[in-house]
Structures are given as structure tokens and as C-alpha cells.
N, C-alpha and C positions, 0 to 999 in steps of 0.2 A: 504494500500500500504506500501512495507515496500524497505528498503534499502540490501544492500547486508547485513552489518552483524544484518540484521534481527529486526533492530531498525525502528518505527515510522515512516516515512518521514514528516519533518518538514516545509511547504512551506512560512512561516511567521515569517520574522525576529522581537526580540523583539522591537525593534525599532518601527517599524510598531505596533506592538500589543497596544503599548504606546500613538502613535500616534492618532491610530481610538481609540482607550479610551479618548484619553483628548477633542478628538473632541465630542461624545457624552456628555461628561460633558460639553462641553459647550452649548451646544443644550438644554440640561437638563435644566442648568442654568438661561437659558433666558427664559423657557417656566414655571419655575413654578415662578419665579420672577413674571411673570405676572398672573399665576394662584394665587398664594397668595395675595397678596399685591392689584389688580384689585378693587377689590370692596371696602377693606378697604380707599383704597383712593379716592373713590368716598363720600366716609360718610366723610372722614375728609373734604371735599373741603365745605362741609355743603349747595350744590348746591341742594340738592334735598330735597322732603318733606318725610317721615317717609314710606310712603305708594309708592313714589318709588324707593327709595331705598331697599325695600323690592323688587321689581321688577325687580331690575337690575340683579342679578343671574338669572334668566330667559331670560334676554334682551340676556346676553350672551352664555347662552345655547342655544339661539332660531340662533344666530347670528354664532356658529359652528356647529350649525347642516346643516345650510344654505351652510357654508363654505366647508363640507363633500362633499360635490357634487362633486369639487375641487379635490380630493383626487382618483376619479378614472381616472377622464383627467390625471392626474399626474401618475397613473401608466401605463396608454397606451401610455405618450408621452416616458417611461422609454423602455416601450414592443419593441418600433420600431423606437428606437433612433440605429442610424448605431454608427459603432465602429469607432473613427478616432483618436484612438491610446489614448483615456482615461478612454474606457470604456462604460457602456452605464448609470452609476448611480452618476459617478462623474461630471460630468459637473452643474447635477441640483444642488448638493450640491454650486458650487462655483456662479450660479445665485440664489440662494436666499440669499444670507451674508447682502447684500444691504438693499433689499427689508424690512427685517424682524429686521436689526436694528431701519430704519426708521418709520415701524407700531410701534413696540416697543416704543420708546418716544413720536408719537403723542396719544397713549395710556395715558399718563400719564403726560401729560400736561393739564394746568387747563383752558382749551377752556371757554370765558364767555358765557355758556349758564347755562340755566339753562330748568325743565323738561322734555316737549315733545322733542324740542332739543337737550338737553345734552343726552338722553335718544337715538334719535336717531342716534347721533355721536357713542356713546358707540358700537350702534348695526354696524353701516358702518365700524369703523375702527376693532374693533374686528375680523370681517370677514375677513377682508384686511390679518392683522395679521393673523390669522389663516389659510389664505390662503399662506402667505411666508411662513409659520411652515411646511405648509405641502412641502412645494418645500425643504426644506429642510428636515423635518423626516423620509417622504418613502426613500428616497434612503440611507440616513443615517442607517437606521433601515435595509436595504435589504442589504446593505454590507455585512453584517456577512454571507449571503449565498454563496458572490461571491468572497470571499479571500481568503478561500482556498477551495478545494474540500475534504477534510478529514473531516468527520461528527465528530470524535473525540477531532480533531485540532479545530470543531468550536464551539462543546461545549464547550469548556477550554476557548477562544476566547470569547464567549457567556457569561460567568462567569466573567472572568476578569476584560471583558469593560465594565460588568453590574454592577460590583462595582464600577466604576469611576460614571458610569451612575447616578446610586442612587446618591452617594455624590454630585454628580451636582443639584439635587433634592433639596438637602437639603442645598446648597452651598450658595442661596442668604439668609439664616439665619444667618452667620456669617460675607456675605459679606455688605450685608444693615447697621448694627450697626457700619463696620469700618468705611464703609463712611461718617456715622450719624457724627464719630467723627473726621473725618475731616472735615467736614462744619462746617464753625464760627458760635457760637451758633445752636449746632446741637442737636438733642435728644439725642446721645452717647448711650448708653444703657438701659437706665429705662425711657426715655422721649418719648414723640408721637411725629410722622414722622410731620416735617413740610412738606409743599405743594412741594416747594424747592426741600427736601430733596428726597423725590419720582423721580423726573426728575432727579435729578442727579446720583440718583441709577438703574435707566434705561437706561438712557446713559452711565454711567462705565458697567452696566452687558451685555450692548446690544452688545457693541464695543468687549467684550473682551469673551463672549461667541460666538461671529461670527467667531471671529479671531480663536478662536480654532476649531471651527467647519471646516472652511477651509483647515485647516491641513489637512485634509483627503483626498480633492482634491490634494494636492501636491506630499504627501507621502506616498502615498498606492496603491497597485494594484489588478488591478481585476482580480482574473484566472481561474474562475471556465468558458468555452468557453460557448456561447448563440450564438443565431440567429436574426436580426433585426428581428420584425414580427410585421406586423399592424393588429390590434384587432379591429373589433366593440365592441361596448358597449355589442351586445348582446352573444359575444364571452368572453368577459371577466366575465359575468355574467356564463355562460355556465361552466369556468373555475372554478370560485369558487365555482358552485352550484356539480358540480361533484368531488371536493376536502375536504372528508368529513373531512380530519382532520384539514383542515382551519375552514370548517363553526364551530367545536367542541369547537374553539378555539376562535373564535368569537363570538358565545353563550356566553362560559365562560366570557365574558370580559363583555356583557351584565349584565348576572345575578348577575354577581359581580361591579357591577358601581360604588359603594361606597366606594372599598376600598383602596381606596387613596382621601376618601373625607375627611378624618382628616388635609392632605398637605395644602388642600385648605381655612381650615380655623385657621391654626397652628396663623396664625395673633391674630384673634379674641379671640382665648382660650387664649395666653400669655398674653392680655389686659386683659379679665376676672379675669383669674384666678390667676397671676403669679403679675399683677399692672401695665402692659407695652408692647408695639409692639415689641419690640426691647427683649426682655426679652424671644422672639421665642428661642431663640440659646439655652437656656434651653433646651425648648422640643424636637428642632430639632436637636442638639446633640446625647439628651439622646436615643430618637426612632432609629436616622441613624446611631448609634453605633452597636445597634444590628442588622440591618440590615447589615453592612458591614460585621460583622461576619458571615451574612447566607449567604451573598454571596458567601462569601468565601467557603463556607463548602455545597456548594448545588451543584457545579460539581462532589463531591465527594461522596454526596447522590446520583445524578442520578446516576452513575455507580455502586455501590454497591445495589442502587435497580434499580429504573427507573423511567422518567418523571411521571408518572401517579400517582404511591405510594408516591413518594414525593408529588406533588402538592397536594393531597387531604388530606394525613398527615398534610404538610401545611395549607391548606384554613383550615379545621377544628380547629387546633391547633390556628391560627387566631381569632375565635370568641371567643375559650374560653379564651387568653390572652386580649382580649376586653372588655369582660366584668368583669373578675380579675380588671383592671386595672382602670375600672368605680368605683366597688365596693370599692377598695383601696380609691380611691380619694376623691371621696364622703363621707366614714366613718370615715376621718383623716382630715376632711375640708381642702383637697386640701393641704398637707401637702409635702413638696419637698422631704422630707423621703421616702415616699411613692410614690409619682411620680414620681422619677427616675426611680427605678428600676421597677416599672411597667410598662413604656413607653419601657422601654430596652427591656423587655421582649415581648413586643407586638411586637417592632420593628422586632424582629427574624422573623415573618412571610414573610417580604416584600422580602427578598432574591429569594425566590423561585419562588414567584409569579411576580416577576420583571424578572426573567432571565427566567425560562421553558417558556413562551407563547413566546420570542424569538429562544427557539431551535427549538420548535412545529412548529412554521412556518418556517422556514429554512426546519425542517423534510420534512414538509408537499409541498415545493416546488420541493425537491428532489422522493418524493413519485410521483408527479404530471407528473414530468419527467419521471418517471420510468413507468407509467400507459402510457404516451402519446406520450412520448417524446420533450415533449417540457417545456421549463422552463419560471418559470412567477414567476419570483422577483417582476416586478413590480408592478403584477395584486397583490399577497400576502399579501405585505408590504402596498398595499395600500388599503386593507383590512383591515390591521393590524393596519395601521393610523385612519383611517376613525370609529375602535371599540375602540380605545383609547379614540381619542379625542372627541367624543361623550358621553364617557363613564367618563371621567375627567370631562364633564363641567356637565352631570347630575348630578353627584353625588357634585361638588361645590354645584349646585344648591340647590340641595336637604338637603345639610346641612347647608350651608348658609341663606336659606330662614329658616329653621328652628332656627338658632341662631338670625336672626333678625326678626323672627316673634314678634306679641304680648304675645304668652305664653312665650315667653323666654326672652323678652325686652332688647338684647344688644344693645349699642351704642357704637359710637369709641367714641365720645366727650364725656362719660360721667365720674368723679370721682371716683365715687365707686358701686362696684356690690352685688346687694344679693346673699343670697346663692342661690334660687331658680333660679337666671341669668345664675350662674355659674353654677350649675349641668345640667340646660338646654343645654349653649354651651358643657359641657365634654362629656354629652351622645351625641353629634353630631359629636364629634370628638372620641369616641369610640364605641356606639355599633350601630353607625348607619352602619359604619364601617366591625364590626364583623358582623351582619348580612349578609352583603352581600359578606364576603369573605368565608360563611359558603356555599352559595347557589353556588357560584363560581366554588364549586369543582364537581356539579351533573352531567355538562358533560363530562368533563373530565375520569370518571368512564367509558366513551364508549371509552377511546383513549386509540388504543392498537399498536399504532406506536414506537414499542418499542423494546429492547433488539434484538432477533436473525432474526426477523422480517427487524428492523430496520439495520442490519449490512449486511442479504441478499440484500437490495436494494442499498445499498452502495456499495457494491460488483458490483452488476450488472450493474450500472451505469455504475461505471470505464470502465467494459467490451464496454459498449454501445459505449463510448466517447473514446475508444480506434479504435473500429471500425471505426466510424465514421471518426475520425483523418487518418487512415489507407486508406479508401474510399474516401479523400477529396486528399490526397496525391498524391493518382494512377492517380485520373482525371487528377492532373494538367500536363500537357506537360512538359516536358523535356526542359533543355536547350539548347539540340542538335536539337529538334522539334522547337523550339521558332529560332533557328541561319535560320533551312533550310526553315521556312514556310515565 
């Protein structure tokens, strides 16, 4: 769509663009605070015995996948929520702010229990949490479909706020240690998290990642038009199974489960390898530097080529910075020379792969429309939530059971590590990694929602929704018919 003198039309003040940015960073914020930091601070409480705390990465794998179920009530309660002037995605945002600060600290409070107990706490309240995450991610995460109606306007949109996104990722690395050092006798920087210290870092990121999340319920508006629709389950199933470039894209996020399981155990490697919990800010710097550069520079890739060439460029280019950056660290005994810049370099990958599976599904809701006519932000995104967060706790899982197995023997309370501890935790936070950013890219290789393809449906849409508007208009009676009836 364009204006008279033939420029873009722009329907998104910066203001706003800043806005829904700062709020996914704070969304971000609070959910890897608790992906990271979760289990290390179950080993520091020293409530469990060796064999289950190896466990517990599984307790809560088992305990969102349970949660997942959750995530499609949440997008049918979106499908056929009526419009009473906020929308039909912003309201869930401002009822989960509550809920999900409150799971957040009783997470990480030091409940006296201890095993079969503490074990099943773990698993009840994780869920709970997982279940406010999701009242607030789908629709957070489905905005971007419904802010503006300019596919161009939302990949830029898509880019932007995925850079804030990421640094909210990697935001409680910087923000844990200030707080370390405001608490009297606190770890500061090179010390392990007291018990304390944890709840208080929960409570500062819970508060102030909600708070920004909110901002999007205040300040933003929805305009891409929908219809209330109530969905059964077996309609919503119907939706995704006939929207091949969702399931594409939920495969991919399958086959690639791990690649973000280095996030999850950024804790444990800085202990290892570095001397200290707190000494994360090292790795998570060096990696989210490069990452904020590919954000940057991945709007500008899809346009000059297209989703698909970049992603697979990406995931590929992913494993082989993966295992560079093993083989670096490993051959220089973990040497900070060497790990900087090999973490920077790996970091480049996460751009692409953090922001395209965001436009793919916006594409693919816009496709969905264009097939059927009807739009399903909320069926998509919570799709989309449901292959995330499934897909974030396996791969915890998977690497963290690995770093406290017996072949790898970590501890958080222990003094000092061998090298064989350490090369165990690196390979779990690099090529467990690159493997599966490598696999990541095999269906995508089918996704041809792209270039003139992708700019015909955007095209036709407009027309559709012009119509429409056009047809809803005439019905309405006049208000010469409304004076004489």
C-alpha cells in the first residue's frame, strides 16, 4: 500500500515500535531468569541427593510439557474473545502480569522439603508458571501479526523487537550480579549465588519484567481487522494440520530443540569453566553481542535474498561456528582469548533463527487467510508457544542432564573442576547445540512462502479486506433509515 507521493505507508509510530520491544524484553527476561538459574539453584539449596538432582531437568521438562496442553485453550480463548475496544490479544497480556510474577518467586524460594517432595513442588509450581508464561507469550508473540497489516512494516517490526527480545534473553546475566552486589554480603561477581540472593533476583526481574510486558497492553494497537470465532479443538487442529507453512515451522523448532540449550546452562559453564555463577556476563555478553549484530543485519538479508536462504545459510553456518568454538576452547584450556571471540562468532547465528520463525508464522497466518479466509493469530502463536517451550525445556534437559551426569561430574558446590568436567559441560553448551541447529534447517528447505509469492498474497488480502470493509459498510443502515425505522 502506498501513499500519494508513492512512499510506504507507515501505520506504526516509533513510539509504539519501542514500546512492544521493551515489553518482549521483559517477557524474555523473566523467562530465561528462570530457565537458567532453575536448577542451578536447586543444587545450591543442597536439598536433594546426587541422583535427583540429576532428575530434576526432566521433572521440568515433564512438568511443560504437561503445561503445553494450556497453550491451545489459550489460543481458542484468543480465536473468540469479542473486540471491546482492546483488541482481542491484549487483555490476556495484562491478566497474566500477576499470575507469573507470583509462580516466578514461589519458584525460587527455599520450601523445606526435601526429595519426593521438593521434587514434586518443583513439578506443580513449574507448571503453574509455565502456564502464566503462556497467558502471556501467545498473544505477546501474535502481536506482531496484528499491528500492522504491511508484511514489510512487520518484518522490520519482527527485527527490531527481536533485538530487544534477545537482549532480554541474555538481560538477567548482567542483571543477577548487580543485584548480587547490592545485597550485604552478596556474591558480586566471582562469588556463588546465596539462597537469599536467588529470591531477590526473582522478585527484582519478576516485578520489573511484568511491568514492561504490560506496556503493550497500554500502548499499542491492534489493526490488522479479525472476526470473534469459536473453534473446537478439532477445528483448531484442522487449522494447523492444513497450514503447511506452520507445521514447517514447527518441525523446524522440533528438530532443532537444542539450540538454545547452551542459554540454559550458561550458569553451569561460567562455574566450570570461567570459576563463578556470576562470571555468566562473560559468556552472555560475548555470545549476545553477536547476536544483536545478526539481528540487526537479518531484515536486510531476508530482503536481498529470503527467509528460507537465510535460515538454512544460518542453521548450517550455526554448527560449524559450534564446533570452531569447542575446538578453540578445548585446545587453549578454556582460555578467555579464545573464548571470546569464538562465542561472538557463534552468537551470529541466533539472529536469524530468533527472528525468521517469527515472520514465518505471521506469513503463514496471513497465507491461512488468504486460503480460507479467516485469521488465526491465536491458533498460530499458540502453536508457536507450545514448539518453543517444549522445545527450550528438552533441550535444558538434554544438556543439563548431560552436564550433571556421572560422565561429566558437575557440581555447583564444588571448588574446582577437571578438565574432563569442563570439556564435558563446553560440549553441552556447544555442539550439543550445533547439532541440532544443523538439523533445524531440513524443513525449512520445503518453505517457499517467499518473495513474489509472498507479496501476491499480501496484495490480495488488502483487496479481500477492502471488500469486505466495502460489504460490511452497505449493510449497515443509514442514518436516515435508523431516524424513520
Amino acid at each position: 500500500m502506498t501513499t500519494v507521493e508513492n512512499k510506504p505507508k507507515r501505520y506504526m509510530s516509533v513510539k509504539e515500535i519501542l514500546i512492544y520491544s521493551v515489553g518482549l524484553f521483559g517477557l524474555q527476561m523473566v523467562i530465561f531468569y528462570l530457565n537458567s538459574y532453575q536448577v542451578e539453584f536447586y543444587s545450591t539449596t543442597a536439598r536433594l541427593t546426587p541422583s535427583e538432582q540429576f532428575a530434576v531437568p526432566f521433572i521440568i521438562l515433564a512438568a511443560k510439557i504437561v503445561s503445553a496442553v494450556f497453550d491451545p485453550v489459550v489460543g481458542n480463548l484468543i480465536e473468540h474473545t469479542p473486540d471491546r475496544g482492546k483488541g482481542k490479544l491484549k487483555p490476556f497480556i495484562l491478566y497474566s502480569s500477576l499470575p507469573l510474577v507470583a509462580f516466578t518467586v514461589m519458584l525460587f524460594i527455599d520450601v523445606p522439603l526435601e526429595g519426593a517432595g521438593l521434587l514434586a513442588y518443583i513439578f506443580i509450581f513449574t507448571t503453574l508458571w509455565s502456564m502464566a508464561m503462556t497467558m502471556a507469550d501467545v498473544p505477546s508473540q501474535a502481536m506482531s501479526a496484528v499491528l500492522t497489516p504491511d508484511s514489510d512494516e512487520r518484518t522490520n517490526l519482527i527485527g527490531f523487537s527481536g533485538t530487544f527480545r534477545s537482549v532480554g534473553q541474555a538481560a538477567p546475566y548482567v542483571v543477577v550480579p548487580l543485584v548480587c552486589l547490592m545485597v550485604p554480603g552478596g556474591a558480586g561477581i566471582e562469588g556463588t549465588l546465596s539462597i537469599r540472593e536467588y529470591l531477590f533476583n526473582a522478585l527484582a526481574i519478576g516485578v520489573i519484567g511484568t511491568a514492561m510486558l504490560a506496556l503493550i497492553y497500554f500502548f499499542t494497537t491492534e489493526r490488522v481487522p479479525y472476526r470473534a470465532e469459536k473453534m473446537s479443538f478439532k477445528d483448531m487442529f484442522g487449522a494447523v494440520k492444513s497450514n503447511k507453512y506452520l507445521l514447517l515451522v514447527m518441525i523446524s523448532y522440533f528438530l532443532g530443540f537444542a539450540r538454545q540449550g547452551a542459554m540454559a546452562i550458561q550458569v553451569q559453564t561460567a562455574n566450570a569453566i570461567l570459576g563463578g555463577q556470576n562470571l555468566i556476563i562473560i559468556l552472555g555478553i560475548s555470545t549476545a553481542a553477536g547476536t544483536m549484530i545478526s539481528m540487526a543485519l537479518t531484515p536486510l538479508l531476508i530482503k536481498k535474498f529470503d527467509e528460507r536462504k537465510v535460515f538454512v545459510a544460518m542453521s548450517v553456518y550455526g554448527f560449524v561456528s559450534s564446533v570452531a568454538a569447542f575446538y578453540a576452547g578445548t585446545q587453549t584450556d578454556f582460555n578467555l582469548g579464545a573464548l571470546i571471540p569464538t562465542l561472538f562468532l557463534m552468537g551470529l547465528q541466533f539472529g536469524a533463527v530468533n527472528i525468521m520463525p517469527m515472520v514465518m508464522v505471521a506469513d503463514s497466518v496471513d497465507y491461512y487467510e488468504y486460503k480460507t479466509g479467516r485469521r488465526t493469530e491465536g491458533v498460530a502463536y499458540a502453536v508457536l508457544s507450545f514448539s518453543v517451550k517444549v522445545t527450550l525445556a528438552l533441550g535444558a534437559a538434554v544438556c543439563l542432564a548431560t552436564v550433571f551426569s556421572d560422565a561429566v561430574g558437575y557440581s555447583a558446590t564444588a571448588e574446582e573442576f577437571s578438565f574432563e568436567t569442563k570439556r564435558g559441560v563446553y560440549f553441552s553448551y556447544t555442539i550439543i547445540p550445533g547439532i541440532t541447529s544443523f538439523l533445524a534447517a531440513i524443513p525449512i528447505l520445503f518453505y517457499d512462502l517467499t518473495g513474489s509469492k509472498k507479496r501476491e498474497i499480501s496484495a490480495a488480502l488488502e483487496r479481500m479486506r477492502a471488500e469486505k470493509a466495502a460489504l460490511a459498510e452497505a449493510a449497515e443502515p443509514s442514518a436516515s433509515e435508523v431516524a424513520d425505522e
